[in-house]
C-alpha positions as CSV (number, residue, x, y, z in Angstrom):
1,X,-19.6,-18.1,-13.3
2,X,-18.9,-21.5,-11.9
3,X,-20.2,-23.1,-8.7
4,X,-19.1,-26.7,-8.0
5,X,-21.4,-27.4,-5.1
6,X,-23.5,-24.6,-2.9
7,X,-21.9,-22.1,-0.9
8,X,-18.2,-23.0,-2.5
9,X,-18.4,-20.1,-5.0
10,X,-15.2,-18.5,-6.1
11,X,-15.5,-15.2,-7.8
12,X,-13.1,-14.7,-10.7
13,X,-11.0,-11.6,-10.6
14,X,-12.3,-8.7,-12.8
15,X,-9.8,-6.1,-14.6
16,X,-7.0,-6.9,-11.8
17,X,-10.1,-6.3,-8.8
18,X,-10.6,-9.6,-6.2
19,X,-14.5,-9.9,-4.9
20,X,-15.0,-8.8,-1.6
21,X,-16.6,-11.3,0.8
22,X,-19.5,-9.6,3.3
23,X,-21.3,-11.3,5.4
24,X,-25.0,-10.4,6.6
25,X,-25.4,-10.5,10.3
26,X,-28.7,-10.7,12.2
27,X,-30.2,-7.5,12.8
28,X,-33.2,-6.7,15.2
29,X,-34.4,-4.4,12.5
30,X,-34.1,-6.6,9.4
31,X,-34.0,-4.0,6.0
32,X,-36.0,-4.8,2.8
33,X,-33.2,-5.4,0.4
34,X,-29.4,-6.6,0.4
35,X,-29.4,-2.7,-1.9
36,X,-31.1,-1.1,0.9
37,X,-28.6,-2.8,3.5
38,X,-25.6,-2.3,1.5
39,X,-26.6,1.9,1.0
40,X,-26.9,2.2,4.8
41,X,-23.8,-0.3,5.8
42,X,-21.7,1.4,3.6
43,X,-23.0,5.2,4.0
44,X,-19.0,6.4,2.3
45,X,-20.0,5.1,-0.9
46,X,-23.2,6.8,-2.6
47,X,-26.4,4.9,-3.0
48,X,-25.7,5.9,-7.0
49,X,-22.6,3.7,-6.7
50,X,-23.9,0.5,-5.5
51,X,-27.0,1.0,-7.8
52,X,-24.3,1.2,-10.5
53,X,-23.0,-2.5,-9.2
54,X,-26.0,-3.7,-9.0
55,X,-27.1,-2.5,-12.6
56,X,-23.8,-4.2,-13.9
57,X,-24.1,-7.4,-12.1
58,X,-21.1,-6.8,-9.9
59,X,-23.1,-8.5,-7.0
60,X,-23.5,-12.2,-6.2
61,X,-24.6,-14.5,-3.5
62,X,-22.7,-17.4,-2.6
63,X,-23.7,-19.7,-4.8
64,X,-22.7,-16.6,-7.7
65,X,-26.1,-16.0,-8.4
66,X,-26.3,-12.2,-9.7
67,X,-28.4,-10.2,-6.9
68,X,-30.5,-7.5,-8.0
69,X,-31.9,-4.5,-6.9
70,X,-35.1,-6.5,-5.0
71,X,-32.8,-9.5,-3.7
72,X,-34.8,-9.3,-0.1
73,X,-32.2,-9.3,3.0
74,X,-31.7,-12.4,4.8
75,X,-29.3,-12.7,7.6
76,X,-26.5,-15.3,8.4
77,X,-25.4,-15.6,4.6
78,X,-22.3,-14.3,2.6
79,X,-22.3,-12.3,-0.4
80,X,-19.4,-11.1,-2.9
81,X,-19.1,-7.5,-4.5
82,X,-16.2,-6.0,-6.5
83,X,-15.1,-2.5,-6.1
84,X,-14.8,0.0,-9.2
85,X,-14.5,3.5,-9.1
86,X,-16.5,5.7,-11.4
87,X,-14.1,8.1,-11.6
88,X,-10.3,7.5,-10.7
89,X,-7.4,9.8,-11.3
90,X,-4.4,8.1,-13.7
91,X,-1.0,7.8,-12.8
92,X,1.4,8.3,-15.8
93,X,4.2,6.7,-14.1
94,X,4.7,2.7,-15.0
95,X,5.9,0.4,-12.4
96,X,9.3,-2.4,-13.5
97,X,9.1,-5.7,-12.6
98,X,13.2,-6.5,-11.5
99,X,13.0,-10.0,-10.3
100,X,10.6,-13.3,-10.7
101,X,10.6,-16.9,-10.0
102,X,8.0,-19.1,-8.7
103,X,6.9,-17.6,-4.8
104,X,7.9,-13.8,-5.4
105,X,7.8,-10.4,-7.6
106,X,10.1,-7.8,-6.7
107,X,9.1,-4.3,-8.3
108,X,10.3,-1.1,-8.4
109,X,7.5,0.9,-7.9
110,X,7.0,4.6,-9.1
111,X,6.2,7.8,-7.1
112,X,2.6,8.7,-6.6
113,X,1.2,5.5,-7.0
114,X,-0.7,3.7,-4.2
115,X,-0.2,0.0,-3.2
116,X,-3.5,-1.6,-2.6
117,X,-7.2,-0.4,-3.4
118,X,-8.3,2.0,-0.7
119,X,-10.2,5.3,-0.9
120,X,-10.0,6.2,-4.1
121,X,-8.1,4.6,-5.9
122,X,-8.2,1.1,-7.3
123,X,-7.3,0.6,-10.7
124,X,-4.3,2.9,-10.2
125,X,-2.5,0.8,-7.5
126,X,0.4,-1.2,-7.9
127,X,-1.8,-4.2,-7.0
128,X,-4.0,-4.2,-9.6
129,X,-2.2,-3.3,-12.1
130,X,0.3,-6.4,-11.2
131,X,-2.8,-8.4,-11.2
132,X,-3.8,-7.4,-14.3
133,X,-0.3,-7.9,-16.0
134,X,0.5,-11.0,-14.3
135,X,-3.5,-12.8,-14.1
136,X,-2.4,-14.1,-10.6
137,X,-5.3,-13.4,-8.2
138,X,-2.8,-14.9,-5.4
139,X,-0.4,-11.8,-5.6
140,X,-0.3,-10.0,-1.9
141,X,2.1,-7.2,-1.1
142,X,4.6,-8.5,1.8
143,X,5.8,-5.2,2.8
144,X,4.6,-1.7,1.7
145,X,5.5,1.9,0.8
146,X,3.4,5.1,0.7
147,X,1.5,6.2,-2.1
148,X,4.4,8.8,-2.2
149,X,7.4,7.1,-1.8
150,X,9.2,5.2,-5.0
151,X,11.4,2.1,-5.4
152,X,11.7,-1.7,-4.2
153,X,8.8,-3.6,-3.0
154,X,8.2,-7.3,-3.0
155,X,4.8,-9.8,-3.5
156,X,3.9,-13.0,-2.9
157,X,2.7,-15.3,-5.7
158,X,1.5,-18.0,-3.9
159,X,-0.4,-18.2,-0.1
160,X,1.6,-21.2,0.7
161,X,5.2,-19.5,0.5
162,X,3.9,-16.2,2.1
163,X,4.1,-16.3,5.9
164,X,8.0,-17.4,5.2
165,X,8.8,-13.6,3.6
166,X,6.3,-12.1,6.3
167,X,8.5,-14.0,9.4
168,X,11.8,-12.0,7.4
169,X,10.2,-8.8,7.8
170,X,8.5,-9.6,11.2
171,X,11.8,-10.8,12.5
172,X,13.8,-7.9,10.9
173,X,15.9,-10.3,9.2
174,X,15.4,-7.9,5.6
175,X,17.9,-4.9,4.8
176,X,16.7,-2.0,3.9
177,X,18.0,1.3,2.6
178,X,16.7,4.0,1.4
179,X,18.0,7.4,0.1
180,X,16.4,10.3,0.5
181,X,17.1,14.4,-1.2
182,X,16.8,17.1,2.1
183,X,18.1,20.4,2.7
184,X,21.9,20.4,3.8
185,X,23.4,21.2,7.1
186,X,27.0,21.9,7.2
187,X,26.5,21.8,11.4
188,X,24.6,18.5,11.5
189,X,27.0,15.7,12.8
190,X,26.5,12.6,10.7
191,X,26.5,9.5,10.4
192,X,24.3,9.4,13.3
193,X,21.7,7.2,14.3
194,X,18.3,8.6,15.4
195,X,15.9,7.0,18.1
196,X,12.4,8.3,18.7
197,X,8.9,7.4,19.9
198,X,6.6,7.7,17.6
199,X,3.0,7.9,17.8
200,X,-0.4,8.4,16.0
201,X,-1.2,12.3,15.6
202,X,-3.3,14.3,14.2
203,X,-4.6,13.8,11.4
204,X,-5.2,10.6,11.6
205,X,-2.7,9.6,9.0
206,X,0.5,11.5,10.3
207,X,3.0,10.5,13.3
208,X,4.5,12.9,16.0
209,X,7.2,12.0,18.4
210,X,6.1,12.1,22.1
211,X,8.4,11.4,25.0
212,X,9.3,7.9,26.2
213,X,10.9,4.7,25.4
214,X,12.3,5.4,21.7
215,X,10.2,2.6,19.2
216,X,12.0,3.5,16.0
217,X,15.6,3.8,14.8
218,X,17.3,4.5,11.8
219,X,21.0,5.0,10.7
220,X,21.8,8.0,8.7
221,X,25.0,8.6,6.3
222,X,25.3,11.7,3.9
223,X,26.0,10.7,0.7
224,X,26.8,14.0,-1.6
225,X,25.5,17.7,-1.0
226,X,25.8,20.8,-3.4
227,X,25.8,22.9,-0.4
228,X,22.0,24.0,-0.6
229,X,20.4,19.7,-1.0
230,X,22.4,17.0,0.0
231,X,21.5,13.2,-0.6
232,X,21.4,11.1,2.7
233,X,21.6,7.0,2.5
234,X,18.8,6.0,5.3
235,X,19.0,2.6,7.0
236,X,15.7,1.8,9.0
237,X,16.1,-1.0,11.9
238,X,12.1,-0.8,12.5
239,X,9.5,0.1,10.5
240,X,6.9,2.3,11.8
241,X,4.6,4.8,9.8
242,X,6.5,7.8,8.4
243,X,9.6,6.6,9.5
244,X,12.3,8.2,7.9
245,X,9.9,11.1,7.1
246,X,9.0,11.9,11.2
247,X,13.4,11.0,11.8
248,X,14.8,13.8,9.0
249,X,12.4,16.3,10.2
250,X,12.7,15.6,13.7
251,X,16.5,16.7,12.5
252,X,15.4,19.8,10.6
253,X,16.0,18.9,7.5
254,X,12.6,17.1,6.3
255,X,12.6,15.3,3.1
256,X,12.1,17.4,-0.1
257,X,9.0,17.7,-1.4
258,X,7.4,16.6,1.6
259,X,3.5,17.0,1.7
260,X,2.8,15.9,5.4
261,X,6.3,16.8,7.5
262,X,6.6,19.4,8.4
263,X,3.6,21.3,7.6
264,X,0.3,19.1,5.8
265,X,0.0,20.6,3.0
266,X,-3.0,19.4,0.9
267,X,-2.6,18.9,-2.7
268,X,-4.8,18.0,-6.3
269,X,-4.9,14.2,-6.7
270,X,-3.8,15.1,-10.0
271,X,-0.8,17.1,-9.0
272,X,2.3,14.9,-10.1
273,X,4.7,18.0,-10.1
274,X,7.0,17.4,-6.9
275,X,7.3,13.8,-6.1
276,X,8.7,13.0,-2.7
277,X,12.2,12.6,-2.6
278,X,12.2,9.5,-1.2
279,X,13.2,6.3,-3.0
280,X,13.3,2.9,-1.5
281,X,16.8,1.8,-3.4
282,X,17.9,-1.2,-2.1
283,X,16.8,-4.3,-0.3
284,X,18.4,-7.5,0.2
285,X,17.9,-10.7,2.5
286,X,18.7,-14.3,2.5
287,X,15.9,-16.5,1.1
288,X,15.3,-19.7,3.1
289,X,13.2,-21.3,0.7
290,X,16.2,-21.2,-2.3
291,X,19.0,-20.9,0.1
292,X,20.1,-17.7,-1.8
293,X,21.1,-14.3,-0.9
294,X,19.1,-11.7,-2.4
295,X,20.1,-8.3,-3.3
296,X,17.9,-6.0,-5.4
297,X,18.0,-2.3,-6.3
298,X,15.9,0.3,-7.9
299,X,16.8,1.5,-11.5
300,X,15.4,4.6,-10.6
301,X,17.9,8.1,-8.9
302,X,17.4,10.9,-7.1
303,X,19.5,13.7,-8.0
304,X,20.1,17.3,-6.1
């Protein structure tokens, strides 16, 4: 652990995890310890936990001195932690790197695994693991896909490249379609294009339509059917939450294997036996930094 000059510490990356960066404010009632701050800041994560990061010298100040358990509080100075998860379910499904050079990694990323640390999970995200496999601390999703959806997703390599690939997707300049196994309708007139407003619901973490100025679009073809499932080739124009999840079941025929539309249904963390029949396939765009048109497609199917 090497410090330069004061307060220009740079925490190494650990096992794929980045240092987080906190900050102690002021407070009118000023606690005995960083620990004792930390346990009450942070009242999600058990007092066991952050005794277990303290124990392993997973704590520094900003200078990367190693804080212990008796560090006294003192306010207006930053700190750095990592994250590790005592217990974390594995994924047994391997993500495939389709496409390098020096700004970006394009990856086609399997069912059931999430994108960035959050909740529980942080090991087993696509991020880490990338991290890991790659030892480039710099790597930052530019788009993302649910923990439940598979397929093509890009990263930046380097900060100084990154807000270019943001502006494509900000700017809707990037093609994206997905395809996506439902129930088939005989009666359903398609292509079609569907428009809705979508909202936050309830849970939290699920979208409803509600009436007013549509805020999403996406075009819809059918590609095959067997007359019970048919495969349908989805082409979103924005790119809200749930998206083409919300737009098939707002048609009746919601995406196989669908935990959230249209009835939540809560499964085991450890329950990889129905994987959302959803698969980000292709995705193409023109890169202004090489001057190249991009096209790049999943090597995984769906099948009815």
């Amino acid at each position: 652990m090497k410090s330069t000059h004061p307060n220009t510490f740079v925490p190494p990356m650990l096992d794929g995890v980045s240092a987080s960066k906190l900050h102690l404010p002021k407070l009118s009632t000023q606690p005995e310890s960083i620990f004792r701050y930390l346990c009450a800041q942070f009242a999600h994560i058990s007092a066991q936990e952050w005794l277990q990061r303290f124990e392993d010298g997973l704590v520094y100040d900003a200078e990367g001195k190693r804080l212990d358990l008796d560090t006294p509080y003192s306010a207006h100075q930053d700190i750095f932690y990592y994250r590790f998860l005592a217990h974390e379910v594995a994924v047994p499904f391997q993500h495939q790197v389709l496409f390098e050079n020096e700004h970006l990694l394009v990856v086609d990323k399997p069912h059931f695994l999430t994108m960035s640390p959050t909740g529980q999970y942080v090991q087993e995200t696509l991020l880490v693991r990338l991290k890991k496999q790659t030892q480039n601390e710099q790597l930052t999703p530019i788009h993302r896909l649910d923990r439940e959806t598979a397929g093509v997703v890009l990263f930046s390599k380097q900060p100084e490249t990154r807000a270019v690939y943001q502006q494509l997707f900000a700017e809707r300049q990037v093609q994206k379609t997905y395809h996506a196994i439902a129930p088939y309708q005989a009666n359903l007139s398609l292509p079609c294009t569907v428009q809705l407003r979508m909202e936050k619901g309830e849970p939290f973490y699920l979208m409803h339509v509600v009436a007013g100025t549509p805020n999403s679009e996406t075009e819809i073809r059918l590609l095959e059917h067997n007359q019970t499932w048919a495969k349908y080739e989805l082409k979103p124009t924005t790119g809200k939450q749930h998206q083409l999840r919300v737009h098939l079941n707002s048609l009746g025929i919601a995406i196989k294997n669908d935990p959230f539309y249209p009835i939540l249904q809560h499964k085991q963390a450890d329950d990889f036996s129905a994987p959302l029949q959803l698969l980000a396939k292709h995705l193409s765009f023109f890169d202004p930094i090489s001057q190249q048109q991009f096209h790049f497609s999943a090597q995984q199917e769906l099948t009815l």
